[in-house]
C-alpha positions in Angstrom: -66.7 119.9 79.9 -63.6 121.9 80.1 -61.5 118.9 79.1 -63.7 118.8 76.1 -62.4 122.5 75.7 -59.0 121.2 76.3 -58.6 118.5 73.5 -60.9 120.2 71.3 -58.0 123.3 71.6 -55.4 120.5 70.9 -56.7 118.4 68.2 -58.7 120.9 66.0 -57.7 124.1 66.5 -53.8 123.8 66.9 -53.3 121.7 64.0 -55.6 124.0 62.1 -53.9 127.2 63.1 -50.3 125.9 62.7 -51.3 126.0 59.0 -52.3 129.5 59.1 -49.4 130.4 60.8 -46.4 128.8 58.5 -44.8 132.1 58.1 -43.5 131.5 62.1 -41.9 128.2 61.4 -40.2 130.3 57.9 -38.8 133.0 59.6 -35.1 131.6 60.3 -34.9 130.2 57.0 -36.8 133.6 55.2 -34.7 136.2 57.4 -31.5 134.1 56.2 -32.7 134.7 52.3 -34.1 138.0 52.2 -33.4 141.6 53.7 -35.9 143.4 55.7 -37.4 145.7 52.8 -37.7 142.1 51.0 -39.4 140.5 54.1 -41.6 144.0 54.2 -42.4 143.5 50.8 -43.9 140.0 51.0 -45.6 141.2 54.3 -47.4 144.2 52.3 -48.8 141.8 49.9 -49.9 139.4 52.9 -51.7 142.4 53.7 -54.0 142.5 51.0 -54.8 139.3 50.6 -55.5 138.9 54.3 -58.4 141.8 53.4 -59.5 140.4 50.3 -59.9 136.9 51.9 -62.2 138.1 54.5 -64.5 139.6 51.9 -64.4 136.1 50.4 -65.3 134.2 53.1 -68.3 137.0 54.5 -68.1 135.2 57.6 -70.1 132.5 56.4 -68.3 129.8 58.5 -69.3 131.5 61.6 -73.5 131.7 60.2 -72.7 127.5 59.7 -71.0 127.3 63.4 -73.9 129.4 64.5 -76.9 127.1 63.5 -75.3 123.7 62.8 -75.7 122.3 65.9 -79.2 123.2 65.9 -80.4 120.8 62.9 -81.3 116.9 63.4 -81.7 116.2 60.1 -78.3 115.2 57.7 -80.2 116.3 54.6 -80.5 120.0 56.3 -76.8 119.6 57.3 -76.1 118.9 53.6 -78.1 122.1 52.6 -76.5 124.2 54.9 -73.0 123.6 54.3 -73.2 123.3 50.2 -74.5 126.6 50.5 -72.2 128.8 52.3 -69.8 126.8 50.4 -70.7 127.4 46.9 -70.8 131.0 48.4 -67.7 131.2 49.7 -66.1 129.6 46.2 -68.5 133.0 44.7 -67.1 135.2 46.1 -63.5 134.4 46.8 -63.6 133.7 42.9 -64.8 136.9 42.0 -62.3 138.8 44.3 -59.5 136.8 43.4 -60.0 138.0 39.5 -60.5 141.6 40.6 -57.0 141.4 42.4 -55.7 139.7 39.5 -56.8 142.9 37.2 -55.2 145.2 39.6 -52.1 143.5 40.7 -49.9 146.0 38.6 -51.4 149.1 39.5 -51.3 147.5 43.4 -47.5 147.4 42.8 -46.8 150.8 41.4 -49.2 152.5 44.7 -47.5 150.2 47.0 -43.9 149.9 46.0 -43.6 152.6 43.7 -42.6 149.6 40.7 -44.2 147.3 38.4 -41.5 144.6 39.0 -43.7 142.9 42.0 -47.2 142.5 40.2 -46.9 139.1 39.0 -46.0 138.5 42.9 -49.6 139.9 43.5 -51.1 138.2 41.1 -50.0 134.7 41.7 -50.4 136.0 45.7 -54.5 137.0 44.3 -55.0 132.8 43.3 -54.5 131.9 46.8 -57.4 133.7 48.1 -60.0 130.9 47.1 -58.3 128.2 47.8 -57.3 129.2 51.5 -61.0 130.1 51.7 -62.2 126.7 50.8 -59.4 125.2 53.0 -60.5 127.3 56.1 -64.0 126.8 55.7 -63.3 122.9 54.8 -61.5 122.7 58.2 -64.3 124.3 60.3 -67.0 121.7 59.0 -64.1 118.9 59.7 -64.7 120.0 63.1 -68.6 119.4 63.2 -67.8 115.6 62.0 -65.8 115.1 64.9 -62.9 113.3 62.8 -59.7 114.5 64.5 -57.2 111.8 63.4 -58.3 113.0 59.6 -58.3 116.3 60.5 -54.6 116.3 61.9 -53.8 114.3 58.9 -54.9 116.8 56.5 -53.5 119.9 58.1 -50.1 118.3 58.6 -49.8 117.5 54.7 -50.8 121.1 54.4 -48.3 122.8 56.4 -45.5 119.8 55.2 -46.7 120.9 51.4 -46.5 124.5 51.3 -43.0 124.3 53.9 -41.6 122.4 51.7 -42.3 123.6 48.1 -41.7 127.4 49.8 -38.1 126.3 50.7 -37.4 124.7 47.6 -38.4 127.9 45.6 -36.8 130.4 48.0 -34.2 128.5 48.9 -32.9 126.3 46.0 -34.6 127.6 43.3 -33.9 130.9 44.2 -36.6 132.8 42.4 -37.3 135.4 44.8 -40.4 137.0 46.3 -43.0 135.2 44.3 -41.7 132.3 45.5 -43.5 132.9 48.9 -46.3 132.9 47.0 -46.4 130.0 44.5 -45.6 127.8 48.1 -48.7 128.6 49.2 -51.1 128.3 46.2 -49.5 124.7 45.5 -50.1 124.1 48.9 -53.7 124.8 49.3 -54.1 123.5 46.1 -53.4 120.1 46.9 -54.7 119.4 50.2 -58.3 121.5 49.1 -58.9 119.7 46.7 -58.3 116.3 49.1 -60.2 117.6 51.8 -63.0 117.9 49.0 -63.3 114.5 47.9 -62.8 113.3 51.3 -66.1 115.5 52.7 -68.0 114.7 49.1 -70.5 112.8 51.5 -71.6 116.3 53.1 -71.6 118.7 50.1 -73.7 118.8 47.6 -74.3 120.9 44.3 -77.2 122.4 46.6 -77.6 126.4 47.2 -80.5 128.0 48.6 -81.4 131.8 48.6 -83.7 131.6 51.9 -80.6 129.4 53.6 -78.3 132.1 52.4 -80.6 135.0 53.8 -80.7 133.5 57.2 -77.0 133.0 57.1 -76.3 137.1 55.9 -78.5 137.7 58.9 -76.0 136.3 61.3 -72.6 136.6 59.4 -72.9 140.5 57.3 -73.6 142.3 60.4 -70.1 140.7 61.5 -68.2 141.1 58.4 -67.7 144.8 59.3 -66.5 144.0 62.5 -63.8 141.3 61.0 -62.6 143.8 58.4 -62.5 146.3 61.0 -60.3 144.0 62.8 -58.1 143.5 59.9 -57.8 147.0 60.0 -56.5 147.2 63.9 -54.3 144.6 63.0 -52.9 145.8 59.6 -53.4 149.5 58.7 -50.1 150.1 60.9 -48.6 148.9 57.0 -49.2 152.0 55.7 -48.6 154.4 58.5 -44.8 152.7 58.5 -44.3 153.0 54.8 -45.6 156.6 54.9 -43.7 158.1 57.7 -40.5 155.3 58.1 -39.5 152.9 54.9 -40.3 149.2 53.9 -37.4 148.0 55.9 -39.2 149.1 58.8 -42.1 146.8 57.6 -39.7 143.8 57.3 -38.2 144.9 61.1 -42.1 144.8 62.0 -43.1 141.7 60.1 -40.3 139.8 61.9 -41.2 140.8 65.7 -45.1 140.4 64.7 -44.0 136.8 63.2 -42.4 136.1 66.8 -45.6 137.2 68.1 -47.7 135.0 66.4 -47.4 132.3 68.7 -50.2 133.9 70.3 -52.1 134.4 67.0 -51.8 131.2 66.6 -52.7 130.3 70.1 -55.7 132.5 69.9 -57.1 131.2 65.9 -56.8 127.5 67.7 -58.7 128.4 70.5 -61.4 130.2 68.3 -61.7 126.7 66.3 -62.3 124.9 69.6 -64.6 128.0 71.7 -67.1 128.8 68.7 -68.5 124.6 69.3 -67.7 124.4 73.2 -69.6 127.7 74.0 -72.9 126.7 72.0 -72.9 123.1 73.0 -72.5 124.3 76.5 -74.7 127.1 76.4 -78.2 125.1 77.0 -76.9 123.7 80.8 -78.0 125.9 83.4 -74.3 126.3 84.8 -73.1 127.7 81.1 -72.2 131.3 83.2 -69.8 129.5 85.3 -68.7 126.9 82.9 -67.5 130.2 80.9 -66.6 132.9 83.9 -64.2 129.8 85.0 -62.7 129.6 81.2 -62.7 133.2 80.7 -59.9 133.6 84.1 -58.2 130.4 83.0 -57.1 131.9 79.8 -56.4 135.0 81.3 -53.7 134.2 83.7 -52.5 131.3 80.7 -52.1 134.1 78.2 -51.2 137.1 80.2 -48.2 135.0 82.1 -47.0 133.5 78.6 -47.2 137.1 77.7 -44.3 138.0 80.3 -42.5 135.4 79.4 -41.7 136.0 76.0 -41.4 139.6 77.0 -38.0 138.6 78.8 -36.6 136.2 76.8 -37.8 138.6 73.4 -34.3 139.3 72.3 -33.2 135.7 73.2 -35.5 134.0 71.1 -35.2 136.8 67.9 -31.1 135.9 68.4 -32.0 132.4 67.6 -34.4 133.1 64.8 -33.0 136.0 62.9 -29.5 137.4 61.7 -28.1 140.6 63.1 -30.1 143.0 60.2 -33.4 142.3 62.5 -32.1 142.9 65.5 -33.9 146.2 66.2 -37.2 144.2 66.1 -36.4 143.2 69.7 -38.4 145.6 71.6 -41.4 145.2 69.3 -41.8 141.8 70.4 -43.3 141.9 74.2 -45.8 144.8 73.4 -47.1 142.6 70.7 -47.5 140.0 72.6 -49.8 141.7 74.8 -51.7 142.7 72.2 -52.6 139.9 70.6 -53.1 137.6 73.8 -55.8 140.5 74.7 -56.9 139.4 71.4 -57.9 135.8 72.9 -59.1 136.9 76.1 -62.0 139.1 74.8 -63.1 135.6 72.8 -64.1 134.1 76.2 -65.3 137.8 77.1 -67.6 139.0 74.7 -70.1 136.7 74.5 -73.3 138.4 74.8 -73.8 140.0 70.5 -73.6 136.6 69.1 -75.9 134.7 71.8 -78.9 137.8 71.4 -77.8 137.8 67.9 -77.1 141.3 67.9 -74.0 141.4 66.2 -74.4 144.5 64.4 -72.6 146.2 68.1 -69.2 144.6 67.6 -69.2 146.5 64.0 -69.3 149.8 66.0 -66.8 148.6 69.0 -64.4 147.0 65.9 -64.4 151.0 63.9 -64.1 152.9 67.8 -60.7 150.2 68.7 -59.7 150.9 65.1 -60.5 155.1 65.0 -58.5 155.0 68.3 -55.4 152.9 66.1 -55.5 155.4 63.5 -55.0 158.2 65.9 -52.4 157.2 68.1 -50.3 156.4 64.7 -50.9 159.5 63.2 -49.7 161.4 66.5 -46.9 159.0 68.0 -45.2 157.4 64.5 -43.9 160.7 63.5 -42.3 161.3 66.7 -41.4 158.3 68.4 -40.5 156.0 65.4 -41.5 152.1 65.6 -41.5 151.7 68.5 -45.4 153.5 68.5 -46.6 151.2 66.5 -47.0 148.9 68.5 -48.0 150.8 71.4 -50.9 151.9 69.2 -51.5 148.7 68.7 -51.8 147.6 72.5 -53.8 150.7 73.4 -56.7 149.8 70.8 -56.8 146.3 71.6 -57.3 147.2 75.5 -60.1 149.6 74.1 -61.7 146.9 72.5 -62.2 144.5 75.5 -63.4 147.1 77.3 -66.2 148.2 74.8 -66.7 144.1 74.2 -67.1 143.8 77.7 -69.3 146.5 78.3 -71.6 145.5 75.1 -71.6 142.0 76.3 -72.5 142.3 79.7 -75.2 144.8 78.6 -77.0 142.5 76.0 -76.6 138.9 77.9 -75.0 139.5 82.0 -72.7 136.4 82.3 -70.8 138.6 85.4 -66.9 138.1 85.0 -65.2 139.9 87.8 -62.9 143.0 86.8 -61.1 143.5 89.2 -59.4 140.0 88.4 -58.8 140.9 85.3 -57.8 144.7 85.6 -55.0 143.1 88.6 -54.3 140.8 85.8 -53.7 143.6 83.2 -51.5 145.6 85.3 -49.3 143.1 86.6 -48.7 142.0 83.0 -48.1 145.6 81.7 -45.9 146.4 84.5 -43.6 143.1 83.7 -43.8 144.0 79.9 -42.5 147.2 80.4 -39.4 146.4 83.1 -38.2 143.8 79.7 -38.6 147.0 77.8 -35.7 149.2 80.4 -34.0 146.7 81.7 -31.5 144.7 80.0 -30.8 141.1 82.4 -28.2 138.3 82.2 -29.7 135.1 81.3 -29.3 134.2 84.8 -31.7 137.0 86.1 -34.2 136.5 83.2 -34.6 132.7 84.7 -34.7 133.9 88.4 -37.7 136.3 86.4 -39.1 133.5 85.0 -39.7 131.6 87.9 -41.1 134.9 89.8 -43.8 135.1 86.7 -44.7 131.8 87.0 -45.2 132.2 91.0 -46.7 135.3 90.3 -49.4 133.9 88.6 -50.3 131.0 90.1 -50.7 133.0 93.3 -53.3 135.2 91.1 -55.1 132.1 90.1 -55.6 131.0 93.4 -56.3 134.2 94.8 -58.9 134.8 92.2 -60.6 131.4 93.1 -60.6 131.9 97.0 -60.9 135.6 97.5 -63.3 138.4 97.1 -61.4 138.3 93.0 -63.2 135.4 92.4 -65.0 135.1 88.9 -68.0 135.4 90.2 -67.6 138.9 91.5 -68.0 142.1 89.1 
């Protein structure tokens, strides 16, 4: 079963993610071109977008995840996924022109000019077609296709590289050359994807389909947006209290970062099928206690890692103008591999169905954002923000944990994970003080990976074991 885990995580979800994620692979070439109130400027429109995108999809792909594996019949498979797909073309449609309306009053509120709206607007034509991509790439999943599936995502990511590179690069037209990169390249591969699933959709839509969908997926839509929030209002706390170069410093470290985005979106694509396949055996507690401390110690020892080697690797990717970004890095990184671990933790809203919790738990981790920013920014500078950011996120696994263990008891142990936690913290921070030769950041290296593995085992043999609250 895990191995199932295993190459689903391979085959689906990192070749899916790796499209989401392009702006890692652009950040030499992107940090070479523009400055960091450039690079803050394209992230602030990212921003939006990234908002306005989840409202388009209204977690419709999850509803289909949810149920999918529950119907026999092909014609019900049909129904199902024409209608949250005509949905999700609905509504991305609608919020793409209402973007489009706005894009030069966005500007003027955002970057006190006019000169970036058609950068918003051409930025406001990608939100459909990423939603049809996305959702396109989740039902590719339920067919079990994987060579077509790699296929497709690999023209995707080869598309919009390469046309971004050539506009930015050689063409030299600036900002809104970010953006016509990746319209052209959703653009192309969507609309291949569509004639390649034409067998499962259907000019179909159902209202009493749709309403058992919203019953699963709007309670949850909250909770994503609130999560959007978490991850993004940060923007806006920078450009009121620092300057858009500070975004651009930011964007950079968080791009670093993104490996573990990344990591975690291609776990998501493989755990959402795994977990509900599994979940009929009578062993599904273990099967997911043993996942849950296997991507614990994977991510949290990853996390050190990078932590180290965080002004190593920003050397290689950036010029000197991004160099402050450095100690952003490792804090981030914690952050967001929390971000994956409370995936295999939180379990219990979506099997009872009573998703309408995580909305709560998504506006308490995002209230306690807000607040740190508003008290530490002023004073401390950049270097808060993402602090705030780490300190939510660990507020959020806790209230997941609690809410999931409440609704559905699978038992994972915490004192595994709180030893986990602080070992990790502890290592973050001594990157943070400490500056090492490359000689002592490999003897460090070696000590995580000991570390860890000695945590793993001990876990496994000991009174730490998974099993054990």
């Amino acid at each position: 079963m895990l191995k199932d885990l295993a190459k689903s995580f391979a085959v689906y979800g990192l070749a899916s993610s790796t499209s989401k994620f392009i702006g890692v692979f652009l950040v030499p070439i992107y940090t070479r071109v523009f400055s960091p109130e450039q690079y803050g400027v394209i992230d602030l429109i990212s921003t939006v977008v990234a908002l306005v995108s989840i409202l388009g999809m209204v977690q419709l792909e999850s509803a289909v995840s949810r149920y999918y594996f529950e119907i026999k019949e092909d014609e019900q498979k049909r129904l199902y996924v024409s209608t949250a797909f005509w949905t999700i073309v609905l509504f991305s449609g609608i919020w793409a022109v209402l973007v489009n309306l706005a894009a030069t009053p966005v500007s003027l509120l955002l970057f006190k000019t006019d000169q970036y709206g058609q950068s918003i607007l051409i930025a406001a034509l990608i939100i459909p077609f990423s939603n049809i991509f996305s959702f396109l790439t989740v039902v590719m999943r339920y067919i079990k296709k994987p060579l077509v599936f790699t296929i497709f995502v690999t023209i995707q990511l080869l598309a919009t590289v390469g046309i971004s590179v050539w506009l930015v690069v050689y063409e030299r037209i600036g900002v809104i050359g970010v953006f016509y990169g990746q319209l052209l390249g959703f653009v192309f591969v969507s609309g291949a994807m569509l004639f390649y699933l034409r067998f499962l959709l259907r000019f179909e839509w159902r209202w009493s389909v749709l309403k058992k969908f919203f019953r699963f997926s709007l309670p949850i839509v909250p909770a994503v947006a609130g999560n959007w929030a978490n991850s993004y209002v940060n923007r806006f706390f920078i450009l009121g209290y620092l300057s858009v170069a500070d975004i651009g410093l930011y964007t950079v470290a968080l791009k670093i970062a993104s490996v573990f985005k990344l990591l975690g979106s291609a776990f998501n694509m493989a755990w959402g099928p795994f977990m509900w396949e599994n979940f009929e055996r009578p062993d599904h507690k273990e099967t997911y206690k043993k996942v849950m401390k296997i991507v614990t110690v994977a991510v949290f020892s990853l996390v050190a890692v990078v932590s180290f080697f965080a002004s190593d690797i920003l050397s290689l990717m950036t010029t000197e103008a991004y160099s402050n970004a450095a100690p952003l890095i490792g804090i981030l990184s914690f952050s967001i591999g929390l971000t994956i671990v409370v995936k295999t933790i939180g379990l219990g809203a979506g099997i009872t169905e009573r998703t309408e919790f995580n909305t709560l738990i998504y506006f308490g981790s995002v209230g306690m954002n807000i607040a740190c920013l508003y008290v530490l920014v002023p004073s401390m500078g950049l270097i808060a923000v993402p602090f705030c950011q780490l300190i939510s996120t660990t507020l959020l696994v806790g209230l997941s944990w609690w809410n999931s263990e409440r609704l559905y008891y699978i038992g994972f142990s915490k004192v595994f994970f709180v030893v986990s936690y602080m070992f990790t913290f502890i290592l973050v921070g001594v990157s943070l003080l400490i500056n090492m030769s490359p000689f002592l950041k490999s003897g460090v290296f070696i000590g995580v990976c000991l570390l860890f593995t000695c945590l793993f085992f001990m876990g496994k043999n000991s009174s730490m074991s998974i099993g054990n609250g």
